[in-house]
TORGUNU-212414 format. One line per 4 residues: number of its first residue (from 1); for each residue x, y, z of N, C-alpha, C. Coordinates in Angstrom, 1 decimal. Layout:
NUM	X,Y,Z,X,Y,Z,X,Y,Z  ... .
This chain:
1	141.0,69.5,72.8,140.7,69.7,74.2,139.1,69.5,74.4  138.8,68.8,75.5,137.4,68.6,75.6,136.5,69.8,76.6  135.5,70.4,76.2,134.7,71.3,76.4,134.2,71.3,78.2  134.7,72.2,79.1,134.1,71.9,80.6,132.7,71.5,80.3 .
5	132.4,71.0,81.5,130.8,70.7,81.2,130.1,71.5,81.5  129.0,71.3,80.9,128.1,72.5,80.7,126.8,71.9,82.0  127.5,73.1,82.7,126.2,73.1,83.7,124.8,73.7,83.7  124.3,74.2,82.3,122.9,74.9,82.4,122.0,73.3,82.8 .
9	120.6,73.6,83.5,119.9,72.8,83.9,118.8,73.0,82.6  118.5,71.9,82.0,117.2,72.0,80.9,116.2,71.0,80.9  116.2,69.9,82.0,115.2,69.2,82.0,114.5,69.5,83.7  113.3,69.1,83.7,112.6,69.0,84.7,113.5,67.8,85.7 .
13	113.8,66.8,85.3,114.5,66.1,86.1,115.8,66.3,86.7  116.6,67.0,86.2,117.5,67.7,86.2,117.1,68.5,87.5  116.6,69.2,87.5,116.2,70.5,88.4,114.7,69.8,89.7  114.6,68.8,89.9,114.1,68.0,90.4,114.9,67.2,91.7 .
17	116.1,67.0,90.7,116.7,66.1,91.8,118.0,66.9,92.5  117.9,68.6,92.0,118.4,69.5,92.6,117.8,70.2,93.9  116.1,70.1,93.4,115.6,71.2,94.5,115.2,69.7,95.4  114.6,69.0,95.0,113.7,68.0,95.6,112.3,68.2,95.5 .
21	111.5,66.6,95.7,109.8,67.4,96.2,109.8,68.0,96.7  108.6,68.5,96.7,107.5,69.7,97.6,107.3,68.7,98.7  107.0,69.5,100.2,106.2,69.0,101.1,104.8,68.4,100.8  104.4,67.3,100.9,102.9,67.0,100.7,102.0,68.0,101.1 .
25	101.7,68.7,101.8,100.7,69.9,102.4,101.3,71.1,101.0  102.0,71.0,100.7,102.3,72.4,100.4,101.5,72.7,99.1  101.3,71.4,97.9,100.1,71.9,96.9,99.2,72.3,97.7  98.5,71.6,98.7,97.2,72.3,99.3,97.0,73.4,99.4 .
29	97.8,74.4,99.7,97.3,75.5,100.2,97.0,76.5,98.7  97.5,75.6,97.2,96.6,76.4,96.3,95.2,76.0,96.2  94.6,77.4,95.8,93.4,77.6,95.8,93.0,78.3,94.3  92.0,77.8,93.9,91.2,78.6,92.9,90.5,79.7,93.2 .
33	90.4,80.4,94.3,89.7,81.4,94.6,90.4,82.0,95.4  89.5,83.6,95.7,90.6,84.0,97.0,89.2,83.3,98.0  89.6,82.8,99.5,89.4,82.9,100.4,89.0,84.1,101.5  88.5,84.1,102.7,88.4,85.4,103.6,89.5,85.6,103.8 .
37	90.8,85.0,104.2,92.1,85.3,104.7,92.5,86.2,103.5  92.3,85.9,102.2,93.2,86.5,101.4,92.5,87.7,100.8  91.1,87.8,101.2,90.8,88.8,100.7,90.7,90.1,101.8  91.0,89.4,103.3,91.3,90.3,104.3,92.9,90.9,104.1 .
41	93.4,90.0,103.4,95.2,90.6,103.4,95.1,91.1,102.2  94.0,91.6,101.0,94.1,92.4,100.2,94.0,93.7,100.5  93.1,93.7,101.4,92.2,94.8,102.1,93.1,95.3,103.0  94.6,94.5,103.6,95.5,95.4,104.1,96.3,95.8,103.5 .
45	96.4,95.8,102.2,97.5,96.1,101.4,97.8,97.2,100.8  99.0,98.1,100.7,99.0,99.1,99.8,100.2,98.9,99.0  100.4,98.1,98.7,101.2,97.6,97.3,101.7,96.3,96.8  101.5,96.2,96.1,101.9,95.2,94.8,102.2,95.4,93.6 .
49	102.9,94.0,93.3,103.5,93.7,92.2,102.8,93.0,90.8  102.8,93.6,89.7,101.8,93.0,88.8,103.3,92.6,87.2  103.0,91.2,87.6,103.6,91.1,86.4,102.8,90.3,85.0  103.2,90.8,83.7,102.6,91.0,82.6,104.2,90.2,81.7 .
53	102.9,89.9,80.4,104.2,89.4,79.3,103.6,90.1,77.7  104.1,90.3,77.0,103.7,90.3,75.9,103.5,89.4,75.2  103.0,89.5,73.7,102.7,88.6,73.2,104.0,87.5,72.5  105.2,88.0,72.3,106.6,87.4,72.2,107.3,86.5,74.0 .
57	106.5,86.6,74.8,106.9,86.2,76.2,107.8,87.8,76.9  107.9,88.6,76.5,109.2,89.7,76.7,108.0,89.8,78.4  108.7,90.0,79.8,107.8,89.9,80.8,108.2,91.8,81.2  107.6,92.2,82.1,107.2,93.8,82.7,106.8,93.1,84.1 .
61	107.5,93.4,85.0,107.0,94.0,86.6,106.5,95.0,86.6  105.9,95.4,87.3,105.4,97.1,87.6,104.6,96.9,88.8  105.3,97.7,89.7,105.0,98.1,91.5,103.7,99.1,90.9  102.3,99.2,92.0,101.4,99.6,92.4,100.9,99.8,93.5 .
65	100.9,100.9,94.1,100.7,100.9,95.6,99.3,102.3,95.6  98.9,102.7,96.7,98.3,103.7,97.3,97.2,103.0,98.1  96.8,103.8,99.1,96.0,103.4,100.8,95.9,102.0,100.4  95.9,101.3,101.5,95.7,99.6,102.0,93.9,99.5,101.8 .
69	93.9,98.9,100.5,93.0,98.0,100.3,93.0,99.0,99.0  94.0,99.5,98.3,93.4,100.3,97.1,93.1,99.3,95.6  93.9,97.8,96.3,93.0,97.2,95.4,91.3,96.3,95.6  90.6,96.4,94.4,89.3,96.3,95.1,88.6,94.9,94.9 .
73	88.2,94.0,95.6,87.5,92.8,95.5,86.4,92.6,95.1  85.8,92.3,94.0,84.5,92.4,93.8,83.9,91.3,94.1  84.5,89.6,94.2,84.2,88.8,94.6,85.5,87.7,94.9  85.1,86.8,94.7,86.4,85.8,95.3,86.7,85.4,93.8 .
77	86.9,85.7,92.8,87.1,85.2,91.9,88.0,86.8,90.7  87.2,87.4,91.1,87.5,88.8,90.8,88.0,90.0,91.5  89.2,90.8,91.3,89.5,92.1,91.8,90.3,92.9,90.5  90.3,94.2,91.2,90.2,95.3,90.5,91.5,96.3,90.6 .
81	92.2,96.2,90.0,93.4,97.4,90.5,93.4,98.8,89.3  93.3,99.6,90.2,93.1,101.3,89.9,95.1,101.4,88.8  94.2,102.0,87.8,95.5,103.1,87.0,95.4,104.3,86.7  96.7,104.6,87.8,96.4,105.9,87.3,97.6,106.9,87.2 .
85	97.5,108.1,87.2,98.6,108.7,86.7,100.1,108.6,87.2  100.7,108.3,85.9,102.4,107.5,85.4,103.3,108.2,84.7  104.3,107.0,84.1,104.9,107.7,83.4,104.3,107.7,81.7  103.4,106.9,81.7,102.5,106.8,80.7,103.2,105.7,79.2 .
89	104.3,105.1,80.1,104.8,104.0,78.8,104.0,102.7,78.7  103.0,102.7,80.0,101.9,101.7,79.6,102.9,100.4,79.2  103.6,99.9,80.0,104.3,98.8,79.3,103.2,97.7,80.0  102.4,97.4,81.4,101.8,96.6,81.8,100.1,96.4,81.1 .
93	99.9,98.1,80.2,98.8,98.1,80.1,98.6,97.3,78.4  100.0,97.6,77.3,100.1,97.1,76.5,100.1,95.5,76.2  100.9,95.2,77.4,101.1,93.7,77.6,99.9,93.1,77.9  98.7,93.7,78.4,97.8,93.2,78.6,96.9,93.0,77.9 .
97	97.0,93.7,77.1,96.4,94.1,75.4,96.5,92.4,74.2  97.8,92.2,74.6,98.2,91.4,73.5,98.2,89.8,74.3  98.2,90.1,75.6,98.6,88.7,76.7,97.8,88.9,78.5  96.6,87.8,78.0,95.9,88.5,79.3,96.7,88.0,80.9 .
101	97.4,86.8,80.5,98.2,86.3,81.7,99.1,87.1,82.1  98.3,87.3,84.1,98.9,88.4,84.7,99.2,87.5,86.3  100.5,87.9,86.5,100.9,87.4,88.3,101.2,88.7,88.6  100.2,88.6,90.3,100.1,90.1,91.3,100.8,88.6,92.5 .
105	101.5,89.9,93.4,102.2,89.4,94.3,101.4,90.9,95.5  100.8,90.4,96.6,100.3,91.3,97.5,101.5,91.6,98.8  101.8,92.4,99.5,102.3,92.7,100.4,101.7,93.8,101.4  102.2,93.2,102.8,101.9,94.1,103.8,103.0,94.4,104.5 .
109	103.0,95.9,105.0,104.2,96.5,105.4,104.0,95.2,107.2  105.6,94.6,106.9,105.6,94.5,108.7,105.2,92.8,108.5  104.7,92.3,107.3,103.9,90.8,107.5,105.6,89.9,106.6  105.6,89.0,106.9,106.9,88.2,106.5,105.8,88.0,105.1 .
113	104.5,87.0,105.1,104.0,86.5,103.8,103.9,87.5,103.2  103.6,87.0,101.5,103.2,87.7,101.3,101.7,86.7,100.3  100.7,87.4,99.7,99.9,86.4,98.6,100.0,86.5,96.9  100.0,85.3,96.8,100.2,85.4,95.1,99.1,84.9,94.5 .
117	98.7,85.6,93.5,97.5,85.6,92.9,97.8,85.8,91.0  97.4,84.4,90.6,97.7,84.6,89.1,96.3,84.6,88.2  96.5,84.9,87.3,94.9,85.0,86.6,95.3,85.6,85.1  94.1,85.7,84.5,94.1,86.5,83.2,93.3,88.0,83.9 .
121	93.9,89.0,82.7,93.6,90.4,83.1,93.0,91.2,81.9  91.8,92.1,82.2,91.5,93.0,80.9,91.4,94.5,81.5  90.9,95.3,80.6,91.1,96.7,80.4,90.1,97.3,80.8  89.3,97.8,81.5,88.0,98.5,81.2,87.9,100.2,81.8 .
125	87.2,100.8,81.2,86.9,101.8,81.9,85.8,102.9,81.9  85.0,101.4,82.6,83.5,101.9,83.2,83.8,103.0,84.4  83.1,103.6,83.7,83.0,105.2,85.0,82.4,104.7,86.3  81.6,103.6,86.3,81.1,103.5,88.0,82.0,102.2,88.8 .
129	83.0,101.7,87.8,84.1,101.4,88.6,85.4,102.1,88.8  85.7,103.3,87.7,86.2,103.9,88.0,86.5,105.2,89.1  85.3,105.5,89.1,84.3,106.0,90.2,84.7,105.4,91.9  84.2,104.0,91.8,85.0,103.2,93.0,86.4,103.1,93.3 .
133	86.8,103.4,92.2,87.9,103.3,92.3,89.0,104.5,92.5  88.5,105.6,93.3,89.0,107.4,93.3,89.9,106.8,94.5  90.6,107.9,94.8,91.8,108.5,95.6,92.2,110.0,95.2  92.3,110.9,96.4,92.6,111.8,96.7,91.5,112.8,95.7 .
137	90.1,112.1,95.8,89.3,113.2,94.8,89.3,113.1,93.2  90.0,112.3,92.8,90.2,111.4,91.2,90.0,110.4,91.1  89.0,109.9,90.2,88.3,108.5,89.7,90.2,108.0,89.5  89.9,106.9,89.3,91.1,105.5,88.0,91.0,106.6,86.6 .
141	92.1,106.4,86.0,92.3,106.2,84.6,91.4,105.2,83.4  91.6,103.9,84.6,91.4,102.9,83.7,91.3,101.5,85.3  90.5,100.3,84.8,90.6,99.6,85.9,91.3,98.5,85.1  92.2,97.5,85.9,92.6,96.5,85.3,91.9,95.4,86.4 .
145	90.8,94.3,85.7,90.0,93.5,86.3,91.0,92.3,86.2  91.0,91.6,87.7,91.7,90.4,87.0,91.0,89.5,87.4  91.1,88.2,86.5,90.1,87.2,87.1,90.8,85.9,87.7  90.7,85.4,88.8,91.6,84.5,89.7,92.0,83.2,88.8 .
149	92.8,82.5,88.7,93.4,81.2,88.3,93.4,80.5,89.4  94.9,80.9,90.2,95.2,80.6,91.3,95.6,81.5,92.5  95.6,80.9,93.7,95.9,82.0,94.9,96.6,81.5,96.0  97.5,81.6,96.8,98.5,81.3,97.5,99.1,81.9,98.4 .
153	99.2,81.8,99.5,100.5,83.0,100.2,101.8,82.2,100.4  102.5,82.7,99.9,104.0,82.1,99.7,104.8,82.4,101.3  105.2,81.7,101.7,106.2,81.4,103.0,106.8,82.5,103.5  107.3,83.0,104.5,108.0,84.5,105.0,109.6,83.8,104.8 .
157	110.0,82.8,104.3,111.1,82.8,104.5,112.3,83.8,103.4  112.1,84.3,102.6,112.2,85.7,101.7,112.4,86.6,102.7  111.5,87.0,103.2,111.3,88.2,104.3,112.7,87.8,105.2  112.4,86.5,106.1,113.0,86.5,107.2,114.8,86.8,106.5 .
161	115.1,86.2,105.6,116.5,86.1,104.9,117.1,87.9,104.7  115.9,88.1,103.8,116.3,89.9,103.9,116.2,90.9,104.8  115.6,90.6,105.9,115.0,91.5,107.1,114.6,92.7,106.3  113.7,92.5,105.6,113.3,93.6,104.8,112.8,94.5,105.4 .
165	111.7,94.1,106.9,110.9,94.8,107.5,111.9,95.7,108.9  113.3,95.3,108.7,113.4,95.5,109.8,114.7,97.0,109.3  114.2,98.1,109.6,115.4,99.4,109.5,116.6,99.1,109.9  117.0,99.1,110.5,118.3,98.8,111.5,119.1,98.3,110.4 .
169	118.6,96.9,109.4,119.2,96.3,108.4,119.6,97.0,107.0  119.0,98.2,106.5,119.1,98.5,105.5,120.3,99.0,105.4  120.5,99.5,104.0,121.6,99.7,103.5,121.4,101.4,103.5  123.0,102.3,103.9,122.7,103.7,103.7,122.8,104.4,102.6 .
173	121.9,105.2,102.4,121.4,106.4,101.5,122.7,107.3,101.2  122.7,107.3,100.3,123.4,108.5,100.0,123.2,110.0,100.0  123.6,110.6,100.2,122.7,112.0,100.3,122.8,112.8,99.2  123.6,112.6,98.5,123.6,113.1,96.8,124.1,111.8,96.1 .
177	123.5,112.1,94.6,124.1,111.3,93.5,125.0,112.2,92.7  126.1,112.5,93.0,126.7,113.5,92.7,127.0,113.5,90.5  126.9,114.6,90.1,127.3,114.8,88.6,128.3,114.0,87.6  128.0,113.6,87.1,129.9,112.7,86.3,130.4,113.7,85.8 .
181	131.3,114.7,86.5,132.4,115.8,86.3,133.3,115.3,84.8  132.9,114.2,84.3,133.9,113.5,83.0,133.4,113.8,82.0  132.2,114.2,82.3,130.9,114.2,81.1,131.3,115.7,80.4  131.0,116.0,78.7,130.9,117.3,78.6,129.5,118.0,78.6 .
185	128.6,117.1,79.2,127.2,117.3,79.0,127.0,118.5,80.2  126.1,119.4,80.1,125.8,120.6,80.9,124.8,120.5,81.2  123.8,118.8,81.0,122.9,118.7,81.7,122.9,117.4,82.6  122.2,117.6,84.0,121.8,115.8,84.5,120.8,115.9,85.2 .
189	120.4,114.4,85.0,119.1,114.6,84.9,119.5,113.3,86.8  118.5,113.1,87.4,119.1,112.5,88.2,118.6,112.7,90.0  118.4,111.7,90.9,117.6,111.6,92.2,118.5,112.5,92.5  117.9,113.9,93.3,118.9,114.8,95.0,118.2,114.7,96.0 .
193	118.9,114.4,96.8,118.5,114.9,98.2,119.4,116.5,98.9  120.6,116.6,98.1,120.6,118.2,98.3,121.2,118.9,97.0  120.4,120.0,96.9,121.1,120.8,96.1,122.9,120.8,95.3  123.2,121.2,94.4,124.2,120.5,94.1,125.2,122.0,94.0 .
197	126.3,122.5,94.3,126.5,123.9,93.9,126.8,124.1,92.8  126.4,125.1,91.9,126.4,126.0,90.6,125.7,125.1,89.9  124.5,124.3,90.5,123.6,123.8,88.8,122.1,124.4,89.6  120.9,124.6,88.1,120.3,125.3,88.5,119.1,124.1,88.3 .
201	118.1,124.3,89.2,117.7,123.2,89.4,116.0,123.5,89.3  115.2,122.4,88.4,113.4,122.7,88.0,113.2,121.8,87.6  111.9,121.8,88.4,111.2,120.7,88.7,110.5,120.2,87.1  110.2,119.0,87.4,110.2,118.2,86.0,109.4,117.5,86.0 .
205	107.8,117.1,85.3,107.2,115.8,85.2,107.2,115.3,83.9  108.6,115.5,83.2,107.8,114.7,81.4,109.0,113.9,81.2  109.8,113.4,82.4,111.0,112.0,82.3,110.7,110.8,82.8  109.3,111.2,83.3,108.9,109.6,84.1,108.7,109.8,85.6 .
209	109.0,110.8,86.1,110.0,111.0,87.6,108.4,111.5,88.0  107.4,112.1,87.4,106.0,112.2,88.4,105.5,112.0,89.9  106.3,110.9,90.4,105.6,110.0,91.0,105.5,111.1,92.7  107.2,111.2,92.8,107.3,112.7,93.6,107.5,114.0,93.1 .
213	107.4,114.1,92.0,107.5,115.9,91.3,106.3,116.6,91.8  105.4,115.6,91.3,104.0,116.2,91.6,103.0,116.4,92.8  104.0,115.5,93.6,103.2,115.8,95.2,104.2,117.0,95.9  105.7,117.2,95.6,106.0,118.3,96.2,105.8,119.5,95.7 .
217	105.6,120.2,96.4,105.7,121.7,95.8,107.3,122.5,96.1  107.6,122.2,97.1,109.1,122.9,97.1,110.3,121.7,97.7  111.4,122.7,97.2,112.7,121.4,97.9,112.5,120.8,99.3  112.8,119.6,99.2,113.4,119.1,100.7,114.3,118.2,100.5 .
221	114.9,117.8,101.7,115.9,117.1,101.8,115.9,116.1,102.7  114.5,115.3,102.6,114.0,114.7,103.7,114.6,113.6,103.2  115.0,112.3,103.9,116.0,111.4,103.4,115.1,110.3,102.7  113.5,110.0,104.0,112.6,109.2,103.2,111.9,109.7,102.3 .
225	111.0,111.4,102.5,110.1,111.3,101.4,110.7,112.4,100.6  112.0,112.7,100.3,111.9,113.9,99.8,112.8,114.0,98.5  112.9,112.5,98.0,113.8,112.1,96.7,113.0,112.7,95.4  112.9,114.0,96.2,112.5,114.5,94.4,113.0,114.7,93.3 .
229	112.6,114.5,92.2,113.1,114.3,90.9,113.3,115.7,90.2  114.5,116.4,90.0,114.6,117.7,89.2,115.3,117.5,88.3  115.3,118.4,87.0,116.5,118.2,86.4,117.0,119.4,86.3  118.5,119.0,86.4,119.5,120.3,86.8,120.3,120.4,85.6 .
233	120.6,121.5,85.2,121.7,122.2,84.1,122.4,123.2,85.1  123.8,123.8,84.5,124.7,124.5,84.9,125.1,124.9,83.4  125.7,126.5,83.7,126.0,126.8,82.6,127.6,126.5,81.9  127.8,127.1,80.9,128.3,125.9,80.2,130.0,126.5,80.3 .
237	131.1,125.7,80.6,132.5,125.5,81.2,132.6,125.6,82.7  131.4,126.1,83.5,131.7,125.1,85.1,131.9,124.1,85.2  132.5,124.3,86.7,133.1,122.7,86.6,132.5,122.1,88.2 .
C-alpha cells in the first residue's frame, strides 16, 4: 500500500507558492531604527511581549506590562525594559545569558497595530538605570537593554479578526474553577473567584501566582481584578 502523501511544507518554494509575494511597499516599512512614530507608540505602551531562545533554539515568551511607556527609550537604536519582581524562574533572563536574540512585540490597549522590534539583548544592573527605571517607589531588579535590528508595526488585521479590543466579544469567565472531587489529594492549588465550601483558604506567593497575591490584601470576587491566587486545603475525608 502506498503511503498518503505527506503534506508537511519544507522548502521555501513550497511555502512561497502557498502564501505568495509580499506587496512591494510592504519590505519598506522595515526599518533599522525606531523612528518618532515608534518611539511615540512605545511611550504608549503598557505591555509586551518578549521573546527569547536558548542556546539549543528551545524559544520562551514572556508578557511584561506596567504604566504606558514603562519601557524606556534611550535612543532610536536602544531601549530598556524593567525586571522586576516574578516568579523568579528567569526563563527569559537565562535565555538571554546564553542567546542575546530577542523579539518584543509592543501593544496598545484599543490600537488594532501593534510594533515589532527584534534585536540582541543583555543584562545589566546599573543602579542609575535602575533608578530610572522605578515604579511604585522600587528601582528594576535588573534592566534588559536591547539593541534595535529591526522595527516594524505589523497590520491590525490580527486585531480586526479577533475583536480583541472589543468586550462584547469575549468569551465568559467562569466564576469558580471548581476542585477535581476524583482526586484523593486534600489539596488545590488553583485561580477563585469565590470561595469554595469546606476548604480553607491562604494566601500564597511561593507557586508563581505573585503577580495578584501581593497586591491584594483581602478576598474579592471581582470578576476583572480580583483572580487572586490562594491555595486551599480541606481536611481530610470531605467531600
Amino acid at each position: 500500500m502506498e503511503n498518503p502523501r505527506d503534506h508537511r511544507i519544507e522548502t521555501v518554494a513550497q511555502l512561497q507558492a502557498l502564501i505568495g509575494d509580499p506587496n512591494p511597499i510592504t519590505p519598506k516599512k522595515l526599518f533599522s531604527a525606531l523612528d518618532e512614530t515608534a518611539i511615540d507608540f512605545i511611550a504608549r505602551s503598557p505591555f509586551i511581549v518578549l521573546g527569547t531562545a536558548d542556546a539549543q533554539g528551545n524559544q520562551d515568551a514572556s508578557p511584561k506590562g506596567d504604566s504606558p511607556g514603562f519601557v524606556a527609550v534611550e535612543d532610536e537604536h536602544t531601549f530598556l525594559i524593567p525586571e522586576r519582581k516574578g516568579n523568579r524562574l528567569m526563563f527569559s533572563l537565562r535565555n538571554i545569558l546564553a542567546n542575546p536574540q530577542v523579539g518584543t512585540i509592543f501593544l496598545v490597549p484599543g490600537t488594532d497595530e501593534t510594533l515589532r522590534v527584534n534585536g540582541t539583548a543583555a543584562l545589566s544592573d546599573d543602579p542609575d538605570l535602575l533608578g530610572r527605571l522605578s515604579a511604585r517607589g522600587a528601582p528594576a531588579l535588573l534592566a534588559i537593554r536591547v539593541t534595535v535590528r529591526e522595527c516594524f508595526f505589523h497590520c491590525a488585521k490580527a486585531f480586526i479578526r479577533s475583536q480583541l479590543w472589543r468586550p462584547e466579544t469575549w468569551p465568559a469567565l467562569p466564576t469558580v474553577r471548581q476542585a477535581p472531587e476524583s482526586s484523593t489529594s486534600n489539596r488545590y492549588v488553583g485561580n477563585h473567584t469565590t470561595k469554595l465550601p469546606g476548604w480553607t483558604y491562604t494566601k500564597t506567593t511561593d507557586l508563581g501566582f505573585c503577580l495578584f497575591a501581593e497586591r491584594c490584601r483581602t478576598w474579592t470576587n471581582s470578576r476583572l481584578h480580583g483572580n487572586v491566587h490562594f491555595k486551599a486545603s480541606r481536611a481530610s475525608g470531605r467531600r
